[in-house]
Structures are given as C-alpha cells and as structure tokens.
C-alpha positions in Angstrom: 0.0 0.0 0.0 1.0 3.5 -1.0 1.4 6.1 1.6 -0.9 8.2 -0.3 -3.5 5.6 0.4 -3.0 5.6 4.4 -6.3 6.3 6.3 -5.6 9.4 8.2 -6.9 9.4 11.8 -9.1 13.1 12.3 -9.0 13.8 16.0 -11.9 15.9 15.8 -14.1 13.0 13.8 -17.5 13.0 14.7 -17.4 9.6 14.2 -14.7 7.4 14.7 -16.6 4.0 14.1 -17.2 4.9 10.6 -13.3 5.3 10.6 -12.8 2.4 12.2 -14.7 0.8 10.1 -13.2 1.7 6.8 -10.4 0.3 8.3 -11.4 -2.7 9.7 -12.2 -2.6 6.0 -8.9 -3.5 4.8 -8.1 -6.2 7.3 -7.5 -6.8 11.6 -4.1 -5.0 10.8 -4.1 -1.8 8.7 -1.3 0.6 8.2 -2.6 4.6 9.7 -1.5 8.0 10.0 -1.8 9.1 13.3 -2.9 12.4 14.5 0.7 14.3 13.6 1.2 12.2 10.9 3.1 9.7 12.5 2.6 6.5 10.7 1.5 3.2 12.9 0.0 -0.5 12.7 -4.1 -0.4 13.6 -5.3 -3.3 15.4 -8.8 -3.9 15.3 -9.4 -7.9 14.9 -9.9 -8.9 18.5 -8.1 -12.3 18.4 -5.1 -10.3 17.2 -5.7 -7.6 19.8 -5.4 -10.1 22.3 -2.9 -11.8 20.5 -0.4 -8.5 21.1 -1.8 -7.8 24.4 -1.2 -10.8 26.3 2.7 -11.4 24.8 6.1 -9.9 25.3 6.3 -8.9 21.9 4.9 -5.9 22.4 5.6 -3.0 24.5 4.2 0.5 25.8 7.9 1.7 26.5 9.2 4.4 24.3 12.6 4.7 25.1 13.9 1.2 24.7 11.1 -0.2 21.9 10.5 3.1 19.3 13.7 3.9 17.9 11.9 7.4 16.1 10.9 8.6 20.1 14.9 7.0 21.5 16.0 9.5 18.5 14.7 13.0 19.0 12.9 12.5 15.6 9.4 12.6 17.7 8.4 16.5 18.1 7.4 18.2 20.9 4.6 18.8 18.7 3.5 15.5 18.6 -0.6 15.6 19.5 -0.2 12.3 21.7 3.2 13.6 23.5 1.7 13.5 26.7 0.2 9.7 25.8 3.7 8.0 25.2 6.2 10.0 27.4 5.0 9.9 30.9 7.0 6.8 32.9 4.4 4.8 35.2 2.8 1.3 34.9 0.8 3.5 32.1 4.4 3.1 29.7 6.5 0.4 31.7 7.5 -3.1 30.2 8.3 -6.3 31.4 9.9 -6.8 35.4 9.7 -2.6 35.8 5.9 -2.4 34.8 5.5 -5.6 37.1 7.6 -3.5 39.7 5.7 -0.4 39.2 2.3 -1.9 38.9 2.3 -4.0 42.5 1.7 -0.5 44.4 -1.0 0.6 41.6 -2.6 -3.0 42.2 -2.4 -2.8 45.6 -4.3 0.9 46.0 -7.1 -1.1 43.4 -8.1 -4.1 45.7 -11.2 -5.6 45.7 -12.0 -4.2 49.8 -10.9 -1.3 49.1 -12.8 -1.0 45.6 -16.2 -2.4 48.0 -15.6 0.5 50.7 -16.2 3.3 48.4 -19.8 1.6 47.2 -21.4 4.0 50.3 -19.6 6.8 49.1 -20.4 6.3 45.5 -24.0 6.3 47.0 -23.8 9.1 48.6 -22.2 11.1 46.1 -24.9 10.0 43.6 -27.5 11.0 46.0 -26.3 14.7 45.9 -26.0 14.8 42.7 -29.3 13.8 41.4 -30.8 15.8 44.7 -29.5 18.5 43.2 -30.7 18.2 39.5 -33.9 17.9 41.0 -33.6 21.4 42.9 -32.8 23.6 39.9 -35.1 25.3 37.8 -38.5 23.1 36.7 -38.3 23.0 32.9 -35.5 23.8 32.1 -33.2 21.2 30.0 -29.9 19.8 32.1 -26.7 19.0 31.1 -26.3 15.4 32.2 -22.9 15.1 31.1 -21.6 17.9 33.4 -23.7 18.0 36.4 -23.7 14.5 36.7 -21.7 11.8 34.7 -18.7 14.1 34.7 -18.5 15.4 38.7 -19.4 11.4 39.8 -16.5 9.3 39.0 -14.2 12.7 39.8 -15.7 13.0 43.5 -15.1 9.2 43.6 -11.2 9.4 41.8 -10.8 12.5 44.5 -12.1 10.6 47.2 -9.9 7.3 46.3 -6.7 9.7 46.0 -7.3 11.7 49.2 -7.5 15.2 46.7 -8.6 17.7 49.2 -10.8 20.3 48.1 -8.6 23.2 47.4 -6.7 20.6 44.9 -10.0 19.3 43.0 -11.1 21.9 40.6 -7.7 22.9 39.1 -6.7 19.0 38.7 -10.1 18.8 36.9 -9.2 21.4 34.2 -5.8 19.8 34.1 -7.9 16.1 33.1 -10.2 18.3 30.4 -6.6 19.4 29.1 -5.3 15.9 28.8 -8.0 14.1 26.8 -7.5 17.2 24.1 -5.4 16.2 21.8 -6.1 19.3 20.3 -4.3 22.0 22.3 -1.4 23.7 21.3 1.8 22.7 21.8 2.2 25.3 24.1 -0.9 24.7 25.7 -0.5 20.8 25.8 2.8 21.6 27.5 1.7 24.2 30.0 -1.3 22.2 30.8 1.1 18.7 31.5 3.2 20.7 33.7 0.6 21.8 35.6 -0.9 19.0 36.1 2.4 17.1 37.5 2.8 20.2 40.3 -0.8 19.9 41.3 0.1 15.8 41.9 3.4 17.1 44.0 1.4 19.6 46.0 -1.4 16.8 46.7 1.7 14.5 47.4 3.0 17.1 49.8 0.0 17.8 51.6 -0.8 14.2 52.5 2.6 13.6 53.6 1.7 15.9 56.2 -1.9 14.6 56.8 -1.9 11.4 56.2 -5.3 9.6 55.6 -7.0 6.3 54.9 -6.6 7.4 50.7 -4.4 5.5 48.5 -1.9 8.4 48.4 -1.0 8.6 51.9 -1.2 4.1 51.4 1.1 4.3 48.5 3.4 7.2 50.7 3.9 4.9 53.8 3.3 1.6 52.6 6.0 2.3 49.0 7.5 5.5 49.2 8.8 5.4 52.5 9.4 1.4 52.7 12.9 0.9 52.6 11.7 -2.8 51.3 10.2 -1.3 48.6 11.2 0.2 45.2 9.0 3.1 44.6 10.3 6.5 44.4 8.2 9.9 45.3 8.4 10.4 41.8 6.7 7.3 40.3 3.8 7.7 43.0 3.4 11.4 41.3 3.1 9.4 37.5 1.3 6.7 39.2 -1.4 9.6 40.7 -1.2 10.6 37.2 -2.6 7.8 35.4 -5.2 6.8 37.8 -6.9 10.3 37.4 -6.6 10.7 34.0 -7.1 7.1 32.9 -10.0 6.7 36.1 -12.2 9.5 35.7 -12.7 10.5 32.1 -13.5 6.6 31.4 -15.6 6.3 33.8 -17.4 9.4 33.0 -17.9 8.6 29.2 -19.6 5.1 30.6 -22.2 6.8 32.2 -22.6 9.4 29.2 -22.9 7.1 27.2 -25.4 4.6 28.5 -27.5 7.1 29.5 -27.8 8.5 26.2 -28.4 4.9 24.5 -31.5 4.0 27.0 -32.7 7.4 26.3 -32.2 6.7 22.4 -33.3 3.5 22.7 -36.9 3.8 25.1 -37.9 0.0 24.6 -34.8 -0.8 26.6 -35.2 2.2 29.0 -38.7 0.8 30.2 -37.2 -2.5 30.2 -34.7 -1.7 32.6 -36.9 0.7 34.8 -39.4 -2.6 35.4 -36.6 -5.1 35.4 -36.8 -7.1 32.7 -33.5 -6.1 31.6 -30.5 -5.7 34.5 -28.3 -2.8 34.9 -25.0 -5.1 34.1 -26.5 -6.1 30.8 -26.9 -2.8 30.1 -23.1 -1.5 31.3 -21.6 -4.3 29.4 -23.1 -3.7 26.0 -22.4 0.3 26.4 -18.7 -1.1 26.9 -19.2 -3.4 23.8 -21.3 -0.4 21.6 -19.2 2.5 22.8 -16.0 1.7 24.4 -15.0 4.9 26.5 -11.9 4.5 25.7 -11.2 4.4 22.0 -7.4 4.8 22.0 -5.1 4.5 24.2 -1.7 5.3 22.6 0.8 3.8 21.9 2.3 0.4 21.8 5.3 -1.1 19.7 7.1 -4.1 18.5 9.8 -5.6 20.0 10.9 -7.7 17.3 10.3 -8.5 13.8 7.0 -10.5 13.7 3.6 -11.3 11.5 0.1 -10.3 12.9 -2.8 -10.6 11.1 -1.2 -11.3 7.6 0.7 -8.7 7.7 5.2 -7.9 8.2 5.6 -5.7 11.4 9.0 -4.6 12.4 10.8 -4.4 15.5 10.2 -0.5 16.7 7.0 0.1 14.4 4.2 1.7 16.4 1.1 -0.2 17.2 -2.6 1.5 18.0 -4.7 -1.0 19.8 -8.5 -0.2 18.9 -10.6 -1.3 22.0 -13.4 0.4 20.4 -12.8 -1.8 17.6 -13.1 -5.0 18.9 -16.4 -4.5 20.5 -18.0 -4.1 17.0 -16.1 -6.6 15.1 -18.9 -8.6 13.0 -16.9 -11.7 12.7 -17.6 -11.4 16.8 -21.4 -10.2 16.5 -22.7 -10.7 13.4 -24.6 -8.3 11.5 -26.2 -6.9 14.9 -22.4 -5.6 15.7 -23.6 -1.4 15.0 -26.7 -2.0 16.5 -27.7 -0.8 20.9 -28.8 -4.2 22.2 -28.3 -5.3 26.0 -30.1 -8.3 25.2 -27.5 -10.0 23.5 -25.9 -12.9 25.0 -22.4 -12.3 23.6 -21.6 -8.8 24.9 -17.5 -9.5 24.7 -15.6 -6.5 24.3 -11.9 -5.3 25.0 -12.8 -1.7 26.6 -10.7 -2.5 29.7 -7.9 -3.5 27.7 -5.7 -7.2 27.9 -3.1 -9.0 29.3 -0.5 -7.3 31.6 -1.9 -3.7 31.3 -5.6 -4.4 31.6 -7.6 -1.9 33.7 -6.6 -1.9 37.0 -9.8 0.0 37.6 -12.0 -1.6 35.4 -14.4 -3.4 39.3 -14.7 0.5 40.1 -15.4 2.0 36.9 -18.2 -1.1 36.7 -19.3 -0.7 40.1 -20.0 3.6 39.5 -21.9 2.8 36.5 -23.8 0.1 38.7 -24.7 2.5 41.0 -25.0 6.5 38.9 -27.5 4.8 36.5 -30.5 3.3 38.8 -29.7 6.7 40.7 -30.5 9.1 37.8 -33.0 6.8 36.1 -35.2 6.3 38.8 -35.4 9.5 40.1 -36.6 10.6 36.8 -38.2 8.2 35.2 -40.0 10.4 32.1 -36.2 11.9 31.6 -35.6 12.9 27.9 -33.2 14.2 25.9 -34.0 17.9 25.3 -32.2 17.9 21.5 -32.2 15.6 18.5 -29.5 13.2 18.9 -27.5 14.5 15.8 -27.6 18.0 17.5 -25.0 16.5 20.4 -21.2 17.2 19.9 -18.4 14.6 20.6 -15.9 15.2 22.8 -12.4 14.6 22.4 -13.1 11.6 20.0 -10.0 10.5 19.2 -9.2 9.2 22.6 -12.2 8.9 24.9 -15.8 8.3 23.7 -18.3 10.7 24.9 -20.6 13.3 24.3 -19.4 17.5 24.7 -22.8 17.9 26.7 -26.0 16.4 27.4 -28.8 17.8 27.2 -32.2 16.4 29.2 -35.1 17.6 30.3 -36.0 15.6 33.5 -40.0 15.5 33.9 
C-alpha cells in the first residue's frame, strides 16, 4: 500500500466508528496515520488484539522499543506527547511495569474498591438531589452535572484530593483528553498537572489519611523494602486520574444516552426485565469509553494478522474496535442491544496492562445509573441526537454535553 492511500486518523471526527470501520475494512491489521502524521500498525481484529496484548512482543515503552521517540525524531509537537512520554505502569515493560504496577494493584483491591460503594452512594445522591432542585423546565446537562462530577468526586475521594486541589486537577484532566491544544498549551497544561500531583503529594505527607496516596506514601515511598520513588507515586497519581475518571465518565454518558435513544430498553430496565449489568456491558461493547489509548510497539520482527511488522513500528490497539467486530457479533455488531448474549468486548484492555480499575469503573456505573433513572423516570433528551457534539473523540468516547429535560 501507497502512503498516499493511508487512512488518516481526524481527532476531531465525529465519528470514529465509521473510521474504524473503513479500516477494519482493509483487514485486523491496517497501516494509519496518526494524529501528527506519525505512521502506525491499527489493530482492530480482536483475536489479534489479544494476540499482542497478552505477549512480550509488544511493548508501551518508548525509550527502549521506538527507535523514532529514542532518537529526537518525535516532536514536541506530537498531538499524543503527553500519551507515550510519561514513565508509570501506564508506559513500563516487562519486570519494571510488574515493579511499578504492585503498588497501583495494591491501591485497586477488591475491599478497598467495595468501601467506596457508600460513598459512590452518597455522592450520587447529591447529585441527582441537586438536578432535581434547579429550575422546573428547564433542560440539564447530564454530562456535566452529573456523569462528569461522579467518578471525579469518587477518583478525589480514592486519592485523598482535598478540596482546594479538585477543581484545578479537573481542568488539568479536560486538558489531557485534548489532543487538540497547542503545543504550548499541551505543555503548560502537562506541567501543571504534574505540580498539582506534587502539592497533593506534599499535603498528604503531612496529613496522612486512609486514601491510596498517603497508602502508596507509607506503605512504598517510605518502605525501605520497597522500590517506589516519590516520583513514580506522582506518574502513578497521574494515570489513575486521567485514565479513572474520564472513562468512567464517558460510561455513564454514554449509557444514558443509549437508553434514552433506545426507550424499549429504558422501560425495560426501569421494570426489570433487563438488569443494569446487561446494560453497562453492551455500552462497553457499543461505545467503548476509551477508543485509544496510545501507543504500543514491536519488539521484534514478527507477523500479525497477515501482515510484516518490524521491530520499533508503532502499534494502535482499537478497543473500540473489537467490541464491534462482526466476525464477533454478526450483522447486529452497530446495533444498541443489552439483550444480546455475547456482549465481549476489549474496553478494559488485555493482558498485563488491563484496567486496573475496570471493578470500580463497573461498580460507579452500577450504581449512577439506577440513581438518575429512577429518580426521573420520564427523563428525555431535550435535543435531537445528531444535534450533540463529541468530545475529544480520538481518545475517549463521549458526548461535549447532554442535554435532558427531566420530567
């Protein structure tokens, strides 16, 4: 194939699954141009998505797998800088992401993960307490009153952010998911975001809590057993906020706009004929929240899906992808339907660098939905569906707003 015929990847596409499509198109393995024109392997068959995943073959590490990055020849200009050149369990390979990942595992256990259901609760009580208290008739934006302050007060509450710290590390999130900032702006907005994580590190060094920073401080940081170093907590704090909250915020989004798109299944689910999980698991499947999540690259010379891949190429896994692959599910693959049986999807990843937070991002879902839906039953969306803008596509899933009226 001719470069001139490489599908280019538009980070402002208002679709991406008709792009993903055309790809899909010319086989599981397709040659792209990234955002910035760098030039990488597409994955979107999932037997080879799991194929790369779950080997050694393939790595998230820059500086010893992608010769172009090693070399300078990557720009600080790059759109997904901020994507490949943070160190944490995010970009590690082999025994250091093992290394670096125990502490990440440990602040994601399954008690600690149940203990915040109460507080997920509670924060989803507020919330929709609060939609209710504003002005009768007037439409509400879902997305930002709810589905975007929920998993944050949740991420806040698992990081110990106290409150002074919460709504400039928000900005800093909005910034990251934006592939579209300026250099500059991408820059000044990373660096900010890094001094925020130092000042929260700072501040619970001083008042320690029951969070997983102050955990990951006394239990890593300061264990002379341990290898962890102040500055891998900071990278560590990045990726669970960034990779935590905007995922978890596009699940809700997005499943709230497909029951109220879709009002057979909203009734179903409202009298119980259909279950909440069924409905979760098939938003994952239909609209993974996390398209992208750059980048991967070969570690040696290899074949994947019919196709010659060479040590250092770059690799873009397409989560989004898998869950609509029609060798998977048939011609029903494009179409909203929690009554499937097979609802298999890769939207928490594979292998070694699978979700970490996948049972929380699951359990806020579990819990925002029957909140909002039963406390307004007759809720609508107060705009045709084409009328809704997508935001930050290339990398996360969701909507720019969302627009309801409740009664």
């Amino acid at each position: 194939m001719q470069d001139t015929d490489l599908i280019v990847l538009d980070p402002d596409s208002r679709d991406i699954q008709r792009t993903i499509a055309r790809i899909r198109a010319r086989g599981p393995v397709t040659r792209v141009a990234l955002p910035g024109g760098v030039l990488a392997w597409y994955v979107t068959g999932p037997s080879e998505l799991k194929e790369i995943l779950s080997g050694r073959d393939v790595s998230k590490d820059p500086r010893q797998h992608w010769p172009a990055f090693r070399n300078g020849e990557i720009g600080k200009d790059f759109p997904l800088l901020n994507w490949v050149n943070t160190f944490s369990a995010f970009t590690a390979y082999g025994p250091e992401h093992r290394r670096i990942r125990k502490p990440l595992t440990a602040a994601f256990t399954n008690k600690r993960t149940a203990a915040l259901e109460p507080r997920i609760q509670a924060i989803a009580e507020e919330l929709v307490t609060g939609l209710e208290s504003g002005p009768t008739g007037d439409p509400v934006d879902i997305r930002k009153h709810y589905a975007y302050p929920l998993p944050l007060g949740v991420i806040n509450e698992l990081m110990g952010v106290p409150e002074h710290l919460a709504a400039p590390l928000r900005t800093c999130v909005d910034g990251i998911f934006d592939i579209t900032l300026s250099e500059t702006e991408a820059g000044a907005n990373y660096k900010q975001m890094i001094e925020l994580l130092q000042e929260l590190v700072t501040y619970r060094r001083d008042n320690p809590g029951e969070d997983m920073t102050s955990t990951l401080i006394t239990d890593f940081v300061d264990n002379p057993d341990e290898e962890f170093t102040e500055q891998e907590l900071v990278d560590t704090l990045y990726l669970t906020i960034n990779a935590g909250h905007e995922t978890s915020a596009n699940l809700i989004d997005q499943a709230t706009f497909l029951l109220l798109t879709h009002p057979d299944h909203q009734a179903a689910v409202l009298d119980g004929r259909l279950n909440w999980t069924s409905v979760i698991e098939e938003t994952l499947r239909y609209k993974a929240p996390a398209v992208h999540i750059p980048l991967r690259y070969a570690v040696k010379d290899s074949r994947l899906g019919g196709v010659a891949i060479s040590a250092g190429d770059p690799i873009l896994a397409g989560y989004a992808a898998a869950g609509r692959d029609p060798k998977i599910h048939g011609d029903s693959a494009n179409r909203f339907d929690p009554t499937r049986p097979n609802k298999d999807h890769l939207a928490f990843g594979y292998g070694a660098h699978h979700c970490v937070g996948a049972p929380l991002a699951r359990l806020e879902a579990k819990v925002a939905l029957p909140a909002l839906f039963e406390r307004f039953p007759h809720m609508k969306l107060a705009v045709a569906p084409d009328e809704l803008g997508i935001a930050n596509g290339f990398i996360a899933q969701g909507h720019d707003r969302l627009p309801v009226l409740l009664h």
